[in-house]
C-alpha positions as CSV (number, residue, x, y, z in Angstrom):
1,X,-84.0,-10.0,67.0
2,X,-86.2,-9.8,64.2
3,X,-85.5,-11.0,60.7
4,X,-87.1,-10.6,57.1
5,X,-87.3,-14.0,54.6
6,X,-85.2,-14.0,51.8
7,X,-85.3,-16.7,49.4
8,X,-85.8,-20.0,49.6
9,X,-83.2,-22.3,50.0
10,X,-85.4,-25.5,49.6
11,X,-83.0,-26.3,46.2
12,X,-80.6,-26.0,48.1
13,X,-80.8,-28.6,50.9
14,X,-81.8,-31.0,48.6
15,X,-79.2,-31.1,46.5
16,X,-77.1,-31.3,49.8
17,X,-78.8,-34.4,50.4
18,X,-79.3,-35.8,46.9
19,X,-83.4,-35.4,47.0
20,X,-85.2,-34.4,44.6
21,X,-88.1,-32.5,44.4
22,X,-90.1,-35.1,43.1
23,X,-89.2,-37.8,45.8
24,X,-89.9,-34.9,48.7
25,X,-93.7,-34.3,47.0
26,X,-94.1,-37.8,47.0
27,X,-93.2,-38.3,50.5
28,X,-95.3,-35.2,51.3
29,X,-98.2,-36.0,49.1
30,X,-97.9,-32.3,47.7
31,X,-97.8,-31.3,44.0
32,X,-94.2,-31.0,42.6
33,X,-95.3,-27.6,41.3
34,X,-96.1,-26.5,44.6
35,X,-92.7,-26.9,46.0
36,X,-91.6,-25.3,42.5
37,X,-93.8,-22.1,43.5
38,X,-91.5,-22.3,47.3
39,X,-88.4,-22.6,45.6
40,X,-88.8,-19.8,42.9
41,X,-90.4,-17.6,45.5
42,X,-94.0,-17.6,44.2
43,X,-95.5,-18.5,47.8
44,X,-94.3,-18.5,51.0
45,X,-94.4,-21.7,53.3
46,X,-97.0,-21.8,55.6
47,X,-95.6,-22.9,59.3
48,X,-97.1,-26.3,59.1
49,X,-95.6,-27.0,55.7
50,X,-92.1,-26.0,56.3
51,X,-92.1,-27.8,59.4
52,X,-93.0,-31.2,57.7
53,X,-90.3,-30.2,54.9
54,X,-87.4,-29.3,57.1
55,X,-88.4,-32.6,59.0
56,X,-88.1,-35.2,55.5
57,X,-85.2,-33.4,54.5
58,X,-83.2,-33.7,57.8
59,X,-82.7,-29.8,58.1
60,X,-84.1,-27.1,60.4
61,X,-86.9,-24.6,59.6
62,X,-84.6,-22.0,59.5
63,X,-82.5,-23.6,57.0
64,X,-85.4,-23.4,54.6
65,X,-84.7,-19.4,54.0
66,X,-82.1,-17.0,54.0
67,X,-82.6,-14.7,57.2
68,X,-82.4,-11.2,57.0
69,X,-81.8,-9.5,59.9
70,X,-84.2,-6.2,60.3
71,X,-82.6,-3.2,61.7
72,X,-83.9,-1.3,64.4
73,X,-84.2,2.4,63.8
74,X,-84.4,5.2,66.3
């Protein structure tokens, strides 16, 4: 099936887990504002970069964004 990104739930599963976004750059080395711009939907995670989230966080790459599923038209 294919699917469509719909936004970000990065807020969201740190809150689950009591993170901030703060602590995750600083394990990450990345610039708080960065995961700002994934959270408010101003850039899309590369591959790499959600992998290495999804991995500090304790979540799955697919937990990182609402999935859309695309319809198939005939």
């Amino acid at each position: 099936m294919k699917y469509d990104l719909g936004r970000c739930l990065l807020q969201e599963q740190l809150e689950e887990r009591g993170m901030s976004r703060e602590a995750l750059a600083g394990a990450l080395f990345y610039k708080p504002e960065r995961l700002a711009d994934y959270i408010d939907n101003k850039r899309l995670m590369p591959l790499k970069t959600a992998i290495s989230i999804a991995d500090t966080v304790g979540c799955t790459v697919n937990d990182l964004y609402e999935l859309i599923p695309v319809e198939r038209s005939n």
